[in-house]
C-alpha positions as CSV (number, residue, x, y, z in Angstrom):
1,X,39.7,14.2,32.9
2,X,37.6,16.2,35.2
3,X,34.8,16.0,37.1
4,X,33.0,17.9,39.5
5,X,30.4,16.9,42.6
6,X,28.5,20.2,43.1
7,X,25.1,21.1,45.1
8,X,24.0,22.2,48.4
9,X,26.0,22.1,51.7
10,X,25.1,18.7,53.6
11,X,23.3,16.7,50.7
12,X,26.0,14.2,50.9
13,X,28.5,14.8,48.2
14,X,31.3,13.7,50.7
15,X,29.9,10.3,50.8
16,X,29.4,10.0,47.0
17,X,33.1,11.2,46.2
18,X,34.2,8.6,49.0
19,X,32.4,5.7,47.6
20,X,33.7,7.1,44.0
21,X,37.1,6.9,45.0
22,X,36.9,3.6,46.5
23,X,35.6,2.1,43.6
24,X,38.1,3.7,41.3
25,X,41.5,2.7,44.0
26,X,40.3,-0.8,44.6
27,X,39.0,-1.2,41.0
28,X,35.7,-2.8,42.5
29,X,31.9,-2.2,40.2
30,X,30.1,0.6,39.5
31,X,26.4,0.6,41.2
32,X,23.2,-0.4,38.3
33,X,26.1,-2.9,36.7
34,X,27.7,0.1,34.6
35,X,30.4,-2.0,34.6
36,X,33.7,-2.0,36.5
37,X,35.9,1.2,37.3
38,X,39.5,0.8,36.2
39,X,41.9,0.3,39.5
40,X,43.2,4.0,39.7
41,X,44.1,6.7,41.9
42,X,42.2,9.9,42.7
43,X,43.2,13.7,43.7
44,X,40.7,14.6,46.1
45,X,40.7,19.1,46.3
46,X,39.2,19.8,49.6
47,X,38.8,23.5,50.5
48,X,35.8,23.1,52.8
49,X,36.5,19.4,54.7
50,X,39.5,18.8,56.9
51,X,41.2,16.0,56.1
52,X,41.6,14.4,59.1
53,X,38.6,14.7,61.0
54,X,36.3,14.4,57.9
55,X,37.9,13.2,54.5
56,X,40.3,10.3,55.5
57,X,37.3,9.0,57.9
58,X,34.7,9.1,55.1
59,X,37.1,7.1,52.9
60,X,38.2,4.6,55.7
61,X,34.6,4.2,55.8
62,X,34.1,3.6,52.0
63,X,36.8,1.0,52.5
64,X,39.2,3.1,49.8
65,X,42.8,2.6,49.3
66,X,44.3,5.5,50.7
67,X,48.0,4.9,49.3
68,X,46.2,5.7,46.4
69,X,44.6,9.0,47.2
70,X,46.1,12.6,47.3
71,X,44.0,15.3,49.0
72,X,45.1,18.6,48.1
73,X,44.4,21.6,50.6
74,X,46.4,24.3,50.0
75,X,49.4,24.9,47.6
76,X,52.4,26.9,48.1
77,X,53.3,29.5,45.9
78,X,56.5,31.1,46.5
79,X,57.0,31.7,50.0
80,X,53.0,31.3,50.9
81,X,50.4,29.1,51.1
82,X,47.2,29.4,49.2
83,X,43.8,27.6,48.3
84,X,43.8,25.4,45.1
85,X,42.5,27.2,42.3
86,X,41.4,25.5,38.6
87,X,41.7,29.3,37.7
88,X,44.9,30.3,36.4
């Protein structure tokens, strides 16, 4: 499955993906009682954000399970690195 969190630079779609993923990695409820996410991990694809000074922080923050999460940056292909790309 995939889903994307789109919109305008600095509307806060960091913080909503870091509360998403630690609901889904500590398999706590969904907000309006929608029920309760499944415990799970999630693939974070981060172009824009540095990891370390923005992503971990914001789900340390969101109290996610981190063993859980895998940020993706850049891929290697071949000999050299690249963005991610959902484009083949």
């Amino acid at each position: 499955m995939l889903g994307l969190l789109v919109g305008l630079p600095d509307e806060g779609k960091g913080q909503i993906f870091a509360d998403m993923a630690a609901r889904v990695t500590r398999g706590r409820k969904w907000p309006c009682d929608e029920g309760t996410a499944p415990q799970g991990n999630a693939i974070i694809l981060s172009a824009e954000d540095d990891p370390c000074d923005t992503v971990v922080p914001r789900l340390k923050a969101a109290d996610a399970d981190l063993v859980c999460i895998e940020i993706v940056s850049m891929v290697r292909a071949g000999d050299k690195e690249r963005m991610f790309s959902l484009v083949s």
